[in-house]
C-alpha positions as CSV (number, residue, x, y, z in Angstrom):
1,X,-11.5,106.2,4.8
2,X,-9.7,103.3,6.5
3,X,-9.2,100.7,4.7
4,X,-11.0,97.6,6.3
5,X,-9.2,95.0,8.2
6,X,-9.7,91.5,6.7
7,X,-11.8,88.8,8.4
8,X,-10.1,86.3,10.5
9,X,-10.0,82.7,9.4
10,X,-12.6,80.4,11.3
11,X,-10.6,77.3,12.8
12,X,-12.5,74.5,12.9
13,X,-11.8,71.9,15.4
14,X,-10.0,69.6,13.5
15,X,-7.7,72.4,11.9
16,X,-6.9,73.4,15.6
17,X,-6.3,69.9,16.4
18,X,-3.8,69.7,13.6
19,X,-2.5,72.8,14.6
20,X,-2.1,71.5,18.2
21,X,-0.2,68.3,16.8
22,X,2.1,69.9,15.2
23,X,2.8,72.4,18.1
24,X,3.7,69.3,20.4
25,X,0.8,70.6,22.7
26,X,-2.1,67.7,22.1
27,X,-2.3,65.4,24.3
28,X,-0.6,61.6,23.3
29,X,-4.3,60.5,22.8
30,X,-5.0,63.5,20.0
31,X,-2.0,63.4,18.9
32,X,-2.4,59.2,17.9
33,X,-6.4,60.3,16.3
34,X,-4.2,63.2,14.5
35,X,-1.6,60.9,12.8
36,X,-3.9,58.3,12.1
37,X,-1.9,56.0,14.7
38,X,-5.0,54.3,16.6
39,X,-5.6,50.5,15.6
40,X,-9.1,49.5,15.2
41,X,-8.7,47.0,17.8
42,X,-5.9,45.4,20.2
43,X,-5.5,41.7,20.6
44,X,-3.8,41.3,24.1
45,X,-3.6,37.0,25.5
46,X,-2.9,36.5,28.8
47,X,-2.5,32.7,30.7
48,X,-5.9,30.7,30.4
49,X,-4.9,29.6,34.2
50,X,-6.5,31.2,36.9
51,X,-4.0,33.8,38.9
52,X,-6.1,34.8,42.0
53,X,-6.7,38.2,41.9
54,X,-5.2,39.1,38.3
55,X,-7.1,36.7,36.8
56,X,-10.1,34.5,38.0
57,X,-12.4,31.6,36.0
58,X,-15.6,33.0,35.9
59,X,-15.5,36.4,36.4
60,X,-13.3,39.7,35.4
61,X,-10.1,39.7,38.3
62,X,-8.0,43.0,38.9
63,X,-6.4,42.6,35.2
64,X,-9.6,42.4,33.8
65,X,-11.2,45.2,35.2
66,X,-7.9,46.9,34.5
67,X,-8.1,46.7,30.9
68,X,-11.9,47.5,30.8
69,X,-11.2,50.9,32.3
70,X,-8.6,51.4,30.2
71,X,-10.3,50.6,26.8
72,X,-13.2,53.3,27.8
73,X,-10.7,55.7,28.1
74,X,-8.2,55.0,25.2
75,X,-11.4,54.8,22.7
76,X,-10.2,51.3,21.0
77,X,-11.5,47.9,21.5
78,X,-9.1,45.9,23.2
79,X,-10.0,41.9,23.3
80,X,-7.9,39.6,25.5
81,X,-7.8,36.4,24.5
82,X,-6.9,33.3,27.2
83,X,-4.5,30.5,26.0
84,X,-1.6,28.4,27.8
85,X,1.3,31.4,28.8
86,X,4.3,29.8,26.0
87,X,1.7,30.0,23.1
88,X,0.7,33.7,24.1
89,X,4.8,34.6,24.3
90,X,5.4,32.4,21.3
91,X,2.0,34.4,19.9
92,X,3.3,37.7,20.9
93,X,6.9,36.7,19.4
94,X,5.4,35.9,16.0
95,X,3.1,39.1,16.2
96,X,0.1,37.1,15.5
97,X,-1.5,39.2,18.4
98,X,-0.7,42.5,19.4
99,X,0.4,42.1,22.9
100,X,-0.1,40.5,26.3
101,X,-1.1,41.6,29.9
102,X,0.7,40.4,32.9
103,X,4.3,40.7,31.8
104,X,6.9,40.6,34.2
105,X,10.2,41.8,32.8
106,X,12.9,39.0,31.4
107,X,15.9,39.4,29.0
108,X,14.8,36.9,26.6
109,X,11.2,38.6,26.2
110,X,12.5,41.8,25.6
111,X,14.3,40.9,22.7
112,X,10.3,40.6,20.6
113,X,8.0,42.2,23.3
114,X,7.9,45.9,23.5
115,X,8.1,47.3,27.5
116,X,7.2,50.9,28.5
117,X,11.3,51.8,29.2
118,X,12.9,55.1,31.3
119,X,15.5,57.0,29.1
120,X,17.9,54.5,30.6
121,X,16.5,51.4,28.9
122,X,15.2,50.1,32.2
123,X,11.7,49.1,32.2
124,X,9.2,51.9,33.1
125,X,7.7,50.9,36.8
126,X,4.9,53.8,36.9
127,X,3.6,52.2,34.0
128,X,2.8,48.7,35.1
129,X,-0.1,47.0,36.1
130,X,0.4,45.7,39.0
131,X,3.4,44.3,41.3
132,X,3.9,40.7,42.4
133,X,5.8,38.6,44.9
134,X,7.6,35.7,44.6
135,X,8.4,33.0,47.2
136,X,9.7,29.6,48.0
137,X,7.1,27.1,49.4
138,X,8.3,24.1,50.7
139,X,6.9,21.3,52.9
140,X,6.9,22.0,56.7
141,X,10.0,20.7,58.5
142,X,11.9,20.9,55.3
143,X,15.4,22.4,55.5
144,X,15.5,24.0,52.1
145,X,15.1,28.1,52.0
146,X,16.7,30.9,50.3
147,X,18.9,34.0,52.3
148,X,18.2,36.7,50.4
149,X,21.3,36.1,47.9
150,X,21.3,32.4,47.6
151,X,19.2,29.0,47.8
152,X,20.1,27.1,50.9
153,X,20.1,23.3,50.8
154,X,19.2,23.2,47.9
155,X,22.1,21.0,46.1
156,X,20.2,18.1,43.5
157,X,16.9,19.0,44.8
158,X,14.0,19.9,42.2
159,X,11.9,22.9,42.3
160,X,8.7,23.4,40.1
161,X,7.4,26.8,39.1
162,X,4.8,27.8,36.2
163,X,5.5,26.9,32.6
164,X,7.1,29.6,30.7
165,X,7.3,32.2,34.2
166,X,10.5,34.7,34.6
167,X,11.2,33.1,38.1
168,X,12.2,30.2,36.2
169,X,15.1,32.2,34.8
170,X,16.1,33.8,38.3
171,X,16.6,30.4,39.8
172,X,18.3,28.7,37.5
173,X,21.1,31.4,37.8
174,X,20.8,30.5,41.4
175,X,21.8,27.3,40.2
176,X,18.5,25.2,40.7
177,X,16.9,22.5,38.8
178,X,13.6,24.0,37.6
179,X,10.8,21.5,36.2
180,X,8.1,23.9,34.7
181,X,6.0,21.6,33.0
182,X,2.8,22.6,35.3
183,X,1.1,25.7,35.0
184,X,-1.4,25.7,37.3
185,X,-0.6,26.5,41.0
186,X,-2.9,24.3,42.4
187,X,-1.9,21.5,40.3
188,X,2.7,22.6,41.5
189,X,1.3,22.5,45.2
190,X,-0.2,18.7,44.8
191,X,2.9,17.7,43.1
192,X,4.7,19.4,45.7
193,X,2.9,17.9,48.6
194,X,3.4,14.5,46.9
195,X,7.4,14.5,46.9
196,X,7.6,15.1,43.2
197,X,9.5,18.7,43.8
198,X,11.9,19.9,47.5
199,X,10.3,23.6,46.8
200,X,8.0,25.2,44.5
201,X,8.8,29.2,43.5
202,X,5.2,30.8,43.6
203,X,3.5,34.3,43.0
204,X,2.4,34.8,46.9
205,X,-1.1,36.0,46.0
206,X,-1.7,32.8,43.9
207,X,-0.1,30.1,46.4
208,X,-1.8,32.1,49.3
209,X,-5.4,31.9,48.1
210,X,-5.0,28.1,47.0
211,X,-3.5,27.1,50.9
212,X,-6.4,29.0,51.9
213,X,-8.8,27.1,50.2
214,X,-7.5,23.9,50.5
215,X,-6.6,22.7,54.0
216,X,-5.1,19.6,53.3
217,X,-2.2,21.1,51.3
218,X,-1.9,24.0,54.1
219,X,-1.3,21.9,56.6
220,X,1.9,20.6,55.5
221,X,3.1,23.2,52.9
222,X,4.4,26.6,54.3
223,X,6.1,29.9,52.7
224,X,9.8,30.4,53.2
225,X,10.9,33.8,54.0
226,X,12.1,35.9,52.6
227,X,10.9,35.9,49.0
228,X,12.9,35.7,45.7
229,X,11.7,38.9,44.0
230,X,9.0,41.2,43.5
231,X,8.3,41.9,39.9
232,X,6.2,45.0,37.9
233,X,3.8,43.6,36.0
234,X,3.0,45.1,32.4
235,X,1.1,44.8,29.2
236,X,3.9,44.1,26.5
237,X,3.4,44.5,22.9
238,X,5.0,42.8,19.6
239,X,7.3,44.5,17.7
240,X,5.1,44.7,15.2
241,X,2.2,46.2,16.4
242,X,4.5,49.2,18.1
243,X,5.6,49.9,14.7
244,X,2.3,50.7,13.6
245,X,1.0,51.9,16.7
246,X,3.7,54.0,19.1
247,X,1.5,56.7,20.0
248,X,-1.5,54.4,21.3
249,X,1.1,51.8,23.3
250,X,2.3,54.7,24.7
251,X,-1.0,56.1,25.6
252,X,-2.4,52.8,26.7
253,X,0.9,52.7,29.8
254,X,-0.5,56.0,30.2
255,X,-3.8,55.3,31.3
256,X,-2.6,51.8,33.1
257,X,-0.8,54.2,35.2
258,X,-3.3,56.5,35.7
259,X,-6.0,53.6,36.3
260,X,-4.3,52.1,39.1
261,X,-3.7,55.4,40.7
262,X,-7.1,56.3,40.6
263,X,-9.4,56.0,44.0
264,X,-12.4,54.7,41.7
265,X,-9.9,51.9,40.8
266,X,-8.8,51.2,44.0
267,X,-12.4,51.1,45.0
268,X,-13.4,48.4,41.8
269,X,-11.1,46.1,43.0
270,X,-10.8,46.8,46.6
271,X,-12.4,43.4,47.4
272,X,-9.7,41.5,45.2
273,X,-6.4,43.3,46.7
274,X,-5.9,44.7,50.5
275,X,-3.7,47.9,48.6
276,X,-3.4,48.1,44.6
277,X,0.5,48.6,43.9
């Protein structure tokens, strides 16, 4: 007689997802269930000021619906709270919430705010939300602009950009005085229009939409060419929270990228942005 052959073991599913995990072949998502890594929520702030199309008073703007598509897919509640942009950095900083959307890169955040980053340390562009431009806006007739490497007639004059912004950083190595104690565009354009600042440094999308709406400032205030920067945008999180929680920060700059890629994105927010980038 042969002797009999022994049964095989029964895997259940979450023996082969273990097995999976420690294989390296689970996806980031499984692999963050596996080890236990996913929070029970995320607490991301963002600026209580309304940034035409990322973020608009009264209804969810690209950033919004951003993070909604992202938080069906990633499985974890994710709750964005508005406050003034200094007290979400400080907030981020201090780790009293987990992150913050609509984070361009700057030196100084990067020393408490975690980036998606290439192997070279540079920050990850595939994984942002969004890019933005920046730009000069001055009042028509005015002789003040910027070359493409350096401000021009610019010597004494004051410029105003958005309390706690990374532009403000970029021109004061240009060697400009910066006054950012506004944050709202609209509110930098009237003060702008009404001598207090020479130029104001903008997001283009922003400063756009407000001389589109309001005639009296876009008659006398135009966009000087060409513009500072463009910036990624990103959602950053504090130290703290990526200690915890690698494996679902990573996953979440997953799906951002994968979101904004995606033609049913593009199609959500088609009537906010001419092209999502």
């Amino acid at each position: 007689m042969h002797a009999r052959r022994p049964a095989r073991p029964v895997l259940t599913a979450a023996a082969l997802a273990a097995t999976a995990t420690l294989l390296g072949l689970a996806s980031p998502a499984s692999r963050a269930q596996a080890a236990g890594d996913k929070p029970e929520k995320i607490s991301l702030c963002h600026s209580h000021e309304e940034a035409y199309p990322w973020l608009i008073l009264g209804k969810p703007g690209y950033s919004v619906l951003m993070m909604q598509a992202v938080e069906k897919q990633l499985g974890v509640p994710v709750k964005l709270l508005p406050m003034p942009w200094k007290q979400c950095l400080a907030e981020v900083k201090s780790g009293a919430v987990d992150g913050a959307i609509n984070a361009s890169w700057a030196a100084d955040r990067a020393e408490y705010a975690v980036y998606p980053v290439k192997l070279d340390g540079e920050a990850d562009a595939t994984k942002r939300m969004y890019r933005a431009t920046y730009a000069l806006y001055r009042l028509k007739g005015s002789g003040l602009g910027f070359d493409g490497q350096k401000l021009v007639g610019a010597e004494g004059a004051l410029i105003g950009a958005p309390t706690g912004y990374s532009v403000v950083g970029q021109l004061t190595k240009l060697g400009a005085k910066v006054d950012d104690s506004a944050n709202a565009t609209g509110e930098i354009l009237k003060r702008l229009v009404a001598g207090k600042y020479a130029a104001v440094a903008l997001q283009t999308t922003e400063a756009d939409d407000t001389l589109h709406d309001v005639a009296d400032i876009r008659a006398k205030v135009e966009r000087v060419s060409p513009p500072l920067a463009e910036k990624p945008y990103f959602t950053v999180f504090s130290k703290a929270f990526y200690g915890k929680h690698q494996l679902t920060a990573k996953e979440l700059w997953r799906l951002e990228g994968k979101t904004r890629e995606s033609a049913e994105f593009k199609a959500q927010v088609a009537h906010l942005v001419k092209a999502v980038d």
